[in-house]
C-alpha positions in Angstrom: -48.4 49.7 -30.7 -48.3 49.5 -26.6 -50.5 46.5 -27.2 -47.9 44.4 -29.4 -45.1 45.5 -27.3 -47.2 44.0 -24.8 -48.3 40.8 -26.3 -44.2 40.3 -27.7 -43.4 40.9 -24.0 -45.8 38.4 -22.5 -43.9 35.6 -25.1 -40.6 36.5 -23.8 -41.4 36.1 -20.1 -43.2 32.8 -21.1 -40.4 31.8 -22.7 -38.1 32.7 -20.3 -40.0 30.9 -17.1 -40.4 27.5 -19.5 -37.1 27.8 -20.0 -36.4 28.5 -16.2 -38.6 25.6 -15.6 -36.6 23.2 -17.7 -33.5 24.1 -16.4 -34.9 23.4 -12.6 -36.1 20.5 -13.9 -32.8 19.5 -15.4 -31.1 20.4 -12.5 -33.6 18.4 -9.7 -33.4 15.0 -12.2 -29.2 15.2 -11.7 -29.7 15.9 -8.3 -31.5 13.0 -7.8 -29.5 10.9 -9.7 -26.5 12.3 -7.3 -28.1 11.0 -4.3 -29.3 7.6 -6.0 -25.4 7.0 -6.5 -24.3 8.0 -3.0 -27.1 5.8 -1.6 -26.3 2.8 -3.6 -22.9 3.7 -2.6 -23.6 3.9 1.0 -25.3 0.9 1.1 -22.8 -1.2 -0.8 -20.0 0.1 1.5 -22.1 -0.6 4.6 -22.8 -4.0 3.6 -19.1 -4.6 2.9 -17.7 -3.7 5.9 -20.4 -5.5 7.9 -19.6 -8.6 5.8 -15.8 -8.5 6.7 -16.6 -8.2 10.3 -18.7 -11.0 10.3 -16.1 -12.8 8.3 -12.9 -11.8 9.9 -14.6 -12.8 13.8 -15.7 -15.8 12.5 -12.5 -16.8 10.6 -10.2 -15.4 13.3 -12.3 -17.5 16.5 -12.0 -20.3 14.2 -8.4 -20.5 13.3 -7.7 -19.7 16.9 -10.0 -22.8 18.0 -8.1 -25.3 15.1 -4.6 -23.7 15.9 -5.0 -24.8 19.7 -6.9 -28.3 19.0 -3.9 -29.2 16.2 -0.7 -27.9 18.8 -2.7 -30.3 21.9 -2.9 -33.0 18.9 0.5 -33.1 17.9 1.9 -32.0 21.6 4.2 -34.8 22.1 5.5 -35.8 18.7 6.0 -32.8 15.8 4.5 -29.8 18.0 7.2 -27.3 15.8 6.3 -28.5 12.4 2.6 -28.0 13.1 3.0 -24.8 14.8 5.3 -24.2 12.2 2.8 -25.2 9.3 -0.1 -23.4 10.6 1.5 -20.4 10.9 2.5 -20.7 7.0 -1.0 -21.5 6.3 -2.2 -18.4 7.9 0.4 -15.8 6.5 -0.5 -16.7 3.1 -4.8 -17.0 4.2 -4.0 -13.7 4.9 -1.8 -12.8 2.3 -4.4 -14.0 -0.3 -7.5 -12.2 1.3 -5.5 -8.9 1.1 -4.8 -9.4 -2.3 -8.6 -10.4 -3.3 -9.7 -7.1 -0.8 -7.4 -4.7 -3.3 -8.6 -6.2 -6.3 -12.3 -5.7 -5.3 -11.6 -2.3 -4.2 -9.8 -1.8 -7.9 -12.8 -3.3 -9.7 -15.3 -1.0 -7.9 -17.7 0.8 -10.1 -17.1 4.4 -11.1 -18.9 6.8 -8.7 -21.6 8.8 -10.0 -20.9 6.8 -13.7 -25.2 7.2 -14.1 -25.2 10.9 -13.3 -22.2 11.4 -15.8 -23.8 9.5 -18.5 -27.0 11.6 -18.2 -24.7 15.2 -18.5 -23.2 14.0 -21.1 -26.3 13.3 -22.7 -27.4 16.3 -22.3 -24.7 18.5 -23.4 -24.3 16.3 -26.6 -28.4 17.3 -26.8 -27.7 20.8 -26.2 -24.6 21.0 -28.8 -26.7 19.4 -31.8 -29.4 21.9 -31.6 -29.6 24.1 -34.2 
């Protein structure tokens, strides 16, 4: 008898630690899924912002370089209406990049959509067990 309660013992621990194991195992995949998403996250925010520096020196040296060369142009006969022009032409250049920066921002992917998908995948696993 000491020897089946034994041996019944020996398949409950067994079970116990494979089921230990799975749940680690569970629990390490999500984990790396977690930092997959804040990496690709990371690196998509990084190259963002490096991109708009880049973009905003260039556009800014440039615009400053045009702005002076058409005001020296145009010096002696409609200096007003170009410095009046240009300065409409860069409120709404600025006015339109804003907009097209929110609506990038809006249009973002979910963070951490891959790790969600994979929970819920697993509860609706763990729910149609019998």
């Amino acid at each position: 008898m000491a020897e089946k309660i034994s041996g019944e013992s020996k398949g409950l621990f067994n079970s116990l630690s494979t089921f230990a194991a799975t749940l680690v195992a569970i629990a390490q995949t999500r984990l790396e899924l977690l930092s997959a998403d804040l990496e690709e996250d990371r690196a998509h925010y990084l190259s963002l912002l490096t991109l708009v520096l880049v973009a905003l020196f260039c556009l800014g040296v440039g615009v400053v370089l045009a702005a002076i060369l058409l005001v020296v142009v145009f010096w002696d006969t409609q200096r007003i209406l170009v410095l009046g022009l240009l300065a409409g032409l860069f409120l709404t250049g600025g006015i339109g990049a804003g907009w097209f920066a929110m609506h990038k921002a809006k249009t973002r992917p979910k963070i951490f959509a891959a790790s969600l998908l994979e929970l819920f995948k697993d509860r609706q696993h763990l729910v149609s067990r019998p």
